[in-house]
C-alpha positions as CSV (number, residue, x, y, z in Angstrom):
1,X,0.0,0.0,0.0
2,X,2.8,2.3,0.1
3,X,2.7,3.6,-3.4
4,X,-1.3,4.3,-2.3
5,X,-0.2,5.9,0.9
6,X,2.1,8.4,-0.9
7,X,-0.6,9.1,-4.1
8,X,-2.6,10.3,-1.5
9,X,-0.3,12.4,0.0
10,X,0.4,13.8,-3.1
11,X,-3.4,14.9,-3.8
12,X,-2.8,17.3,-0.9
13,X,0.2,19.2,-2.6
14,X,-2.2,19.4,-5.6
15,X,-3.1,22.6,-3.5
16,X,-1.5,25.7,-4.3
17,X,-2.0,27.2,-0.4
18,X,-0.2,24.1,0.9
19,X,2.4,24.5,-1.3
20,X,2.8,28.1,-0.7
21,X,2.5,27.6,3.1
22,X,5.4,24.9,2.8
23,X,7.6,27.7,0.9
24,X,6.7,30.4,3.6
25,X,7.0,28.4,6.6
26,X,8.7,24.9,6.4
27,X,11.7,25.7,4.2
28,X,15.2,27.0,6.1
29,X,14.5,31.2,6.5
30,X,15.9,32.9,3.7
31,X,16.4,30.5,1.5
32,X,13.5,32.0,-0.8
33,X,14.0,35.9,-0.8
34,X,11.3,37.8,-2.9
35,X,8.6,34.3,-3.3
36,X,5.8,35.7,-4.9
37,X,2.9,33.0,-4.3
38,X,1.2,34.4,-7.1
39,X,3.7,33.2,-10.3
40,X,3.0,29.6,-8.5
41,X,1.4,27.2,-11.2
42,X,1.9,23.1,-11.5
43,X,4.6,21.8,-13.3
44,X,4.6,18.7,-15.7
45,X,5.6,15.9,-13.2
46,X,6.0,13.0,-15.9
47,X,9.5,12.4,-17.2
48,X,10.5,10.9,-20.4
49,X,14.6,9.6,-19.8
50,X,17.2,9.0,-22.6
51,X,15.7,5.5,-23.0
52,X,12.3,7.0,-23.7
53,X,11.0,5.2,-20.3
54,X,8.4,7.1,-18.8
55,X,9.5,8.2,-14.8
56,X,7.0,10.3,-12.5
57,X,7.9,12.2,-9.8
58,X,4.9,13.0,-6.9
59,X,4.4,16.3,-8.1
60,X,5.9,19.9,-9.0
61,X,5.3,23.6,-9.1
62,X,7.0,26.3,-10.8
63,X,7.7,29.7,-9.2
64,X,9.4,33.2,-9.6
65,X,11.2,35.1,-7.1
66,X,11.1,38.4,-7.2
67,X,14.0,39.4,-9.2
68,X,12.7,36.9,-12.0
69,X,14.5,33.6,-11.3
70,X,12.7,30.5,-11.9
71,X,12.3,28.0,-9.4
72,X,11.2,24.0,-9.9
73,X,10.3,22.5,-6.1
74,X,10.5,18.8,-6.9
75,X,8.0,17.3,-4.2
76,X,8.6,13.9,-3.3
77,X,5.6,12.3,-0.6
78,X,6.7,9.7,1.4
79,X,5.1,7.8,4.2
80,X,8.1,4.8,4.8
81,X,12.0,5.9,4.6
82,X,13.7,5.1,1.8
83,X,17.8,4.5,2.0
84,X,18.2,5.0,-2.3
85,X,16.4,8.7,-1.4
86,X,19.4,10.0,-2.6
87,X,19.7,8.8,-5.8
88,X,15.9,9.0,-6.8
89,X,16.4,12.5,-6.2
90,X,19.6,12.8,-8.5
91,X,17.6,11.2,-11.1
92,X,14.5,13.2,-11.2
93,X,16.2,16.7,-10.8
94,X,18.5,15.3,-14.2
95,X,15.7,14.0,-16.0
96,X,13.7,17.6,-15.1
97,X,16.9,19.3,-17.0
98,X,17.0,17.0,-20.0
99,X,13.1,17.5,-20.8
100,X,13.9,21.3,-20.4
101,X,17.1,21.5,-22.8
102,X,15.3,19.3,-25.0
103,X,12.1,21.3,-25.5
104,X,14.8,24.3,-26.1
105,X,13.5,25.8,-22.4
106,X,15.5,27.8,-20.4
107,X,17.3,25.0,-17.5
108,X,15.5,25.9,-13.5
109,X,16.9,25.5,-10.4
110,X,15.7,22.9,-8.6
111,X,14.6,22.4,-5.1
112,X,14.0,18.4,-4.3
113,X,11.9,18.3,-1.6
114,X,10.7,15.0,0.5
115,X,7.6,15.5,2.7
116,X,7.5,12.6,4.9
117,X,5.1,11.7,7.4
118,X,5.9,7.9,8.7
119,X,6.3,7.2,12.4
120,X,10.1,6.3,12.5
121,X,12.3,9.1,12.2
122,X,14.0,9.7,8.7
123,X,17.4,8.1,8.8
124,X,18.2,8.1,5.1
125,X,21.2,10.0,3.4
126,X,20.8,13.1,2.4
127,X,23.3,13.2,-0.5
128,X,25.4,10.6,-2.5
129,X,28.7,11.3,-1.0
130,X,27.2,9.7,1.9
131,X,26.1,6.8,0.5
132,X,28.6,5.6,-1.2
133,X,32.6,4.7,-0.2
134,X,34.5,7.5,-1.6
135,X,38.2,8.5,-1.4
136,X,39.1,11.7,-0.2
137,X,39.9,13.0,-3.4
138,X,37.0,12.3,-5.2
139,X,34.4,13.5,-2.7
140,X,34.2,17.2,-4.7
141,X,33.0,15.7,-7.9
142,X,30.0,13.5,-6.1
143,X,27.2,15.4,-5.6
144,X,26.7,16.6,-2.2
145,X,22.8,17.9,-0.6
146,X,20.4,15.8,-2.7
147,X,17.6,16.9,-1.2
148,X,15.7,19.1,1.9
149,X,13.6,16.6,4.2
150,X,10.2,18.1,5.6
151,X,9.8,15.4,8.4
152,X,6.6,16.2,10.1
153,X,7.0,14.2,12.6
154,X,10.3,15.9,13.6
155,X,8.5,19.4,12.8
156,X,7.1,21.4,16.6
157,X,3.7,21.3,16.6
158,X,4.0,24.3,18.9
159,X,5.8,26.3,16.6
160,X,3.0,25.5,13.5
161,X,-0.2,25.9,15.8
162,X,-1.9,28.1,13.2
163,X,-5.1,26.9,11.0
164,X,-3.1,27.3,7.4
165,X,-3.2,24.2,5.6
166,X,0.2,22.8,5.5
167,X,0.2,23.5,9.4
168,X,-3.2,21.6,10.1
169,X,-1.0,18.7,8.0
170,X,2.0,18.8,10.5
171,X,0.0,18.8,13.3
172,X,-2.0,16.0,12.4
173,X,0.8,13.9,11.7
174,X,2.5,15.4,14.9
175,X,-0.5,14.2,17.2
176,X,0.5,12.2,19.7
177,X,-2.6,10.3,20.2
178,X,-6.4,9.6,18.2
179,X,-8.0,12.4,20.3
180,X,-5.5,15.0,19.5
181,X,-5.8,14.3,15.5
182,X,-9.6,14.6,16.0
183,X,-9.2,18.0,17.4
184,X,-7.3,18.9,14.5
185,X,-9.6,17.6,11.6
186,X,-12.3,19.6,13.2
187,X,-9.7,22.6,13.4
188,X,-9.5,22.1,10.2
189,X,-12.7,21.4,8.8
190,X,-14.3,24.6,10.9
191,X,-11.7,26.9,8.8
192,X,-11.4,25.4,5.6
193,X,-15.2,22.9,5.4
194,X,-16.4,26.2,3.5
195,X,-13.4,28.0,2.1
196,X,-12.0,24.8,0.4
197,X,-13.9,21.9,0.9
198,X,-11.4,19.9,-1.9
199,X,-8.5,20.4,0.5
200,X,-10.5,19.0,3.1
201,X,-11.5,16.3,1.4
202,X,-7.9,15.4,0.5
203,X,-7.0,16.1,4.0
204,X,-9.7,13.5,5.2
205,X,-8.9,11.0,3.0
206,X,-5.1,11.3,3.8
207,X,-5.9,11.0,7.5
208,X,-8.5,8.0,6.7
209,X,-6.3,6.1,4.3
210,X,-3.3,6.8,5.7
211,X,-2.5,8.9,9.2
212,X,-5.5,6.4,11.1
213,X,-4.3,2.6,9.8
214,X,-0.5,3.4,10.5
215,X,-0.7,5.6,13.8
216,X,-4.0,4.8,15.5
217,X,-4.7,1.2,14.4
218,X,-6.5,0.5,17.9
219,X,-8.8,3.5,16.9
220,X,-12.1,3.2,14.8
221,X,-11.3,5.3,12.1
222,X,-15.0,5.2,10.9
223,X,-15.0,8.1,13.3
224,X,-13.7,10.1,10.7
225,X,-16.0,10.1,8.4
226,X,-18.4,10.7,11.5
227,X,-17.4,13.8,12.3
228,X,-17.5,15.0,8.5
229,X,-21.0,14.1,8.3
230,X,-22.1,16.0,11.4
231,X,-21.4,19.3,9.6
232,X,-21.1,18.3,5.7
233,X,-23.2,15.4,5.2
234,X,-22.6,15.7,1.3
235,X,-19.1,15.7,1.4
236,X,-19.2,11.9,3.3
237,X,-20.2,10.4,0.1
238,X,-17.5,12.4,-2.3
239,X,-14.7,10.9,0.0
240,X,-16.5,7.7,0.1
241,X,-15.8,7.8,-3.7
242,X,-12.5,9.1,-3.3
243,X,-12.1,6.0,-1.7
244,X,-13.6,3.4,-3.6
245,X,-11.9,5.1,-7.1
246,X,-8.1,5.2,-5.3
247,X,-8.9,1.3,-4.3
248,X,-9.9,0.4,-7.5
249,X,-7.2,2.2,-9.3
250,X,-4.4,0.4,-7.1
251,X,-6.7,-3.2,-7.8
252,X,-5.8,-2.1,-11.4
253,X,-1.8,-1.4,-11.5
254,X,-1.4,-4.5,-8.7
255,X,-3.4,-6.5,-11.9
256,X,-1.4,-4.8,-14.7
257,X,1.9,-5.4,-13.2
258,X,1.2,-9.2,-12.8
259,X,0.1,-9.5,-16.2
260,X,3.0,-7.7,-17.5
261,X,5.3,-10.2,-15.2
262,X,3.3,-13.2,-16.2
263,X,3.6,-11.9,-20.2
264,X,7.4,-11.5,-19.7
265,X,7.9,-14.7,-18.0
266,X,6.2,-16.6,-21.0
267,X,7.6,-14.6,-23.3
268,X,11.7,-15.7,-21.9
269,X,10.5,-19.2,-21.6
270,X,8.9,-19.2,-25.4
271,X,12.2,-17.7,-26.7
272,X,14.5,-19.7,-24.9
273,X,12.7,-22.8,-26.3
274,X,13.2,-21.1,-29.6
275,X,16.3,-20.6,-29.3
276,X,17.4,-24.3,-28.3
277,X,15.4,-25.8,-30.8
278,X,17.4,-24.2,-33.3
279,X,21.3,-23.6,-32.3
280,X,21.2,-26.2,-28.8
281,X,21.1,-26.2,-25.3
282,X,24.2,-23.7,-25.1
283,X,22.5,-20.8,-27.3
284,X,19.3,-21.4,-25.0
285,X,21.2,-21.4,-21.7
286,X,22.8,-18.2,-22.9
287,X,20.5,-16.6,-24.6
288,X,18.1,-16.9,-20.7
289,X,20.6,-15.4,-19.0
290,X,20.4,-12.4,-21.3
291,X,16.8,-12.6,-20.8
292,X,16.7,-12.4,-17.5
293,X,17.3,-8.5,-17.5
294,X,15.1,-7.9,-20.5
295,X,11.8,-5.8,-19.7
296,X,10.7,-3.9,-22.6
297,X,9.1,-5.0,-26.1
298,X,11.5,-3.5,-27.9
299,X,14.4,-5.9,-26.7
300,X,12.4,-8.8,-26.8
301,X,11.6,-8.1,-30.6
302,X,15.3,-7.6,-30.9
303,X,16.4,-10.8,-29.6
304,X,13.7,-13.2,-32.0
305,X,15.0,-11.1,-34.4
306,X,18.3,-12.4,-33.7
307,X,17.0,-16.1,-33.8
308,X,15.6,-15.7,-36.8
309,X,17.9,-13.6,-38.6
310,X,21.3,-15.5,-37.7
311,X,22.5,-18.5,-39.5
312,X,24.4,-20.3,-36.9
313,X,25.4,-20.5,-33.1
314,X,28.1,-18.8,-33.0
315,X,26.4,-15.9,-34.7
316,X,23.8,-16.0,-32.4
317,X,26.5,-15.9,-29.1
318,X,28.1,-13.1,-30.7
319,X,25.5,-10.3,-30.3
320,X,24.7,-11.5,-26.7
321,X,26.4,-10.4,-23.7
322,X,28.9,-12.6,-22.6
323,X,26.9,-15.8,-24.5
324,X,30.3,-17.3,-25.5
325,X,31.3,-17.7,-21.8
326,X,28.1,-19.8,-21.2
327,X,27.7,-23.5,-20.7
């Protein structure tokens, strides 16, 4: 559930006041001088790599400061840590600046930002210098911060006790018990239920589907939906289908993805038979190996075509990967 768990999450930086809270408040003073909330609009998350593999990142907005400099923040949601952090960070800030030079764009600076809301602390690395074994020498051409971390667990709830949405967020997930996170749904329903009643219904679901199961399992988080209904029965029935579409959506990719393993899977056993049945058990051997790392169509078009295109064994271990060395 973890990929749902963080979907959701994202629906709540959909939100341009959350995100412009999160600028104001929750990024290191100063680091922003002249952020005009206005310029803020969202950014194409979906990434298209050298390989023409699609990647997407949780979501992004584009800013200005006030002297005109464009600003990306790269918005990672996370509710479990995650040690390659780090790298996934690296990736998606280069694969932001290739889609920019190649659609001739000017190249933004990039803030990578990971919101994380799990109960155990964030231990990851922040940067690659740290994860990896480096000599001395070397450390200046590894790349160094990676990201900023927005822990909200770690975050003061004293110091965010306002009723802006990104602080209602931080001190849910800094409640320390099911009565406390009540309080501040209600908090937060009484300012935004009229104002914005889409944030609240992200907030809701977030704190259904995900704040209630993983910090206040003993708690009947039915309640939730409870207290919606005292004020805005209406609203009960949009999360309800919030709900039932996120389910159904994650019943979907958990389906796709075991049809796509099962295709692949018949797909390396079919050509591997192929394969034997034409140069022997040593082309079929080597050409499974090779197999093994193959996902996409593409390559395993390439590699019938090879069966069918080359004359003899040898010619066939040629084009793969160390075939020759197998037996």
């Amino acid at each position: 559930m973890r990929e749902g768990h963080d979907r959701i999450a994202k629906r709540l930086f959909a939100h341009s006041g959350v995100v412009a809270e999160t600028l104001r408040s929750f990024l290191p003073q100063g680091l922003l001088p002249g952020f005009d909330a206005t310029t803020l609009r969202r950014f194409p998350a979906e990434r298209v790599d050298a390989r023409l593999a699609l990647r997407r990142a949780d979501i992004a907005w584009e800013f200005a400061l006030r002297d005109g400099v464009r600003i990306v923040l790269l918005i990672e949601a996370q509710s479990t840590p995650d040690a390659a952090m780090a790298a996934r960070m690296t990736v998606q800030c280069a694969m932001l600046w290739e889609d920019c030079q190649r659609r001739g764009d000017a190249v933004p600076a990039i803030i990578p930002l990971v919101f994380y809301t799990g109960r155990p602390r964030w231990k990851a690395v922040h940067s690659l210098r740290e994860a990896t074994e480096c000599p001395p020498g070397l450390l200046a051409y590894m790349p160094e911060k990676c990201y900023l971390l927005l822990d909200a667990g770690a975050l003061s709830s004293s110091q965010h006790s306002g009723d802006g949405r990104m602080s209602l967020i931080v001190r849910m997930a800094n409640a320390p018990g099911s009565a406390e996170a009540k309080e501040v749904l209600k908090a937060a329903r009484r300012r935004w239920g009229e104002a914005d009643r889409e944030f609240c219904r992200d907030l809701t679901l977030w704190v259904y589907e995900v704040l209630w199961p993983t910090k206040y399992k003993e708690a009947d988080r039915k309640e939730v939906l409870m207290n919606w209904m005292e004020e805005f029965p209406d609203v009960v029935e949009e999360i309800k289908k919030d709900i039932m579409e996120l389910r159904f959506e994650q019943g979907i990719e958990r389906g796709a993805e075991q049809a796509t393993s099962t295709l692949r899977k018949e797909q390396r056993a079919w050509i591997g038979r192929l394969a034997t049945r034409r140069f022997g058990q040593r082309a079929g051997e080597s050409l499974g190996e090779h197999l093994a790392n193959v996902n996409s169509t593409a390559d395993f078009e390439q590699v019938s075509d090879w069966i069918v295109d080359c004359a003899s064994e040898e010619e066939l271990l040629a084009k793969i990967p160390n075939g020759r060395s197998a037996r």
